[in-house]
Each structure stands twice: as structure tokens, then as C-alpha cells.
N, C-alpha and C positions, 0 to 999 in steps of 0.2 A: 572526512568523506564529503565530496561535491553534492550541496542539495540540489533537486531539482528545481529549475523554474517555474513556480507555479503561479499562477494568474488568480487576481482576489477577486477577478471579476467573473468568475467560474462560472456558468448557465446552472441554472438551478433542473437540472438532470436529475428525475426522479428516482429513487432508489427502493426498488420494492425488493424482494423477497430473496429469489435469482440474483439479481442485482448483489444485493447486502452478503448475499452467501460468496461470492469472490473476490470483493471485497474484505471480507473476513478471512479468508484461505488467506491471501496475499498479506494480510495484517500479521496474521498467525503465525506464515510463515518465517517474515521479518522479525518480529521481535524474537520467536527459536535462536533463529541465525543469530540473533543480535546478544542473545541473553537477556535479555528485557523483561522483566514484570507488565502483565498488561496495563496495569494501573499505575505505575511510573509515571512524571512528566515528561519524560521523553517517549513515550510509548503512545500517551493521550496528543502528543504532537506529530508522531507517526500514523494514530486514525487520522487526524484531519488532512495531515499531507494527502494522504490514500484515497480519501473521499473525495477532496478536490480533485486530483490526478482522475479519477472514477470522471467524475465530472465534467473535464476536458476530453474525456475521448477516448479515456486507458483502458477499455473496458474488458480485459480479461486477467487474470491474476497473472501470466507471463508478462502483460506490457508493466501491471503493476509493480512486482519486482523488480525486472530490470531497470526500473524508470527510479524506483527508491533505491535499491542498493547496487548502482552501475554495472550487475553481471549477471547473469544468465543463472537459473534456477541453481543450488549446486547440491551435488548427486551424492547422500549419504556414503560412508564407506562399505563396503562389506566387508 
């Protein structure tokens, strides 16, 4: 999988409450998708991708997903 490019020089973009909660969605949803433990190391390296990405300007759980796993939300089966 293609990582995102993410900039170490991120603005220190405040993360309160609202903030933190779609940020979380988007984390949550990713590791589902992924099968990931949230306490994995690769999972503690998917918050920080997320946060940063948050940081730069992704600010709602659609830009955050797409932006970590290159595709569009995907739509449980029925």
C-alpha cells in the first residue's frame, strides 16, 4: 500500500473533543478494514499518520480515509 505524504512539519492544529471524535471514527474504521489490534505497532503508527494528516487539513473522517487507505469509504455487504 502507497503511504501518504505526510509533512513532519505539521502545524500544531488543536485537537479538542469534536476534533478527536473523527479522528477516531476514521482510526476505528481503518484498523476494522485492516484487521488491526488497536494496540499493535502498526496501528500506534496509523494514530499518528491520522493525527498528522488531521493536522494538515484532512479534517473530516472521509478525507481521512481516503487519504490512508487510497479508496473511498467501503459499503459493508448486505
Amino acid at each position: 500500500m502507497m503511504q501518504p505524504n505526510i509533512r513532519t512539519d505539521a502545524p500544531d492544529r488543536w485537537i479538542g473533543a469534536v476534533e478527536l471524535a473523527i479522528v477516531q471514527k476514521a482510526f476505528d474504521r481503518l484498523c476494522a478494514e485492516r484487521g488491526l489490534s488497536r494496540d499493535c505497532k502498526e496501528a500506534r503508527e496509523l494514530a499518528r499518520m491520522t493525527i498528522d494528516l488531521y493536522r494538515q487539513g484532512a479534517d473530516s473522517e472521509y478525507k481521512l480515509h481516503t487519504m490512508l487507505s487510497g479508496s473511498d469509504f467501503k459499503t459493508p455487504a448486505l
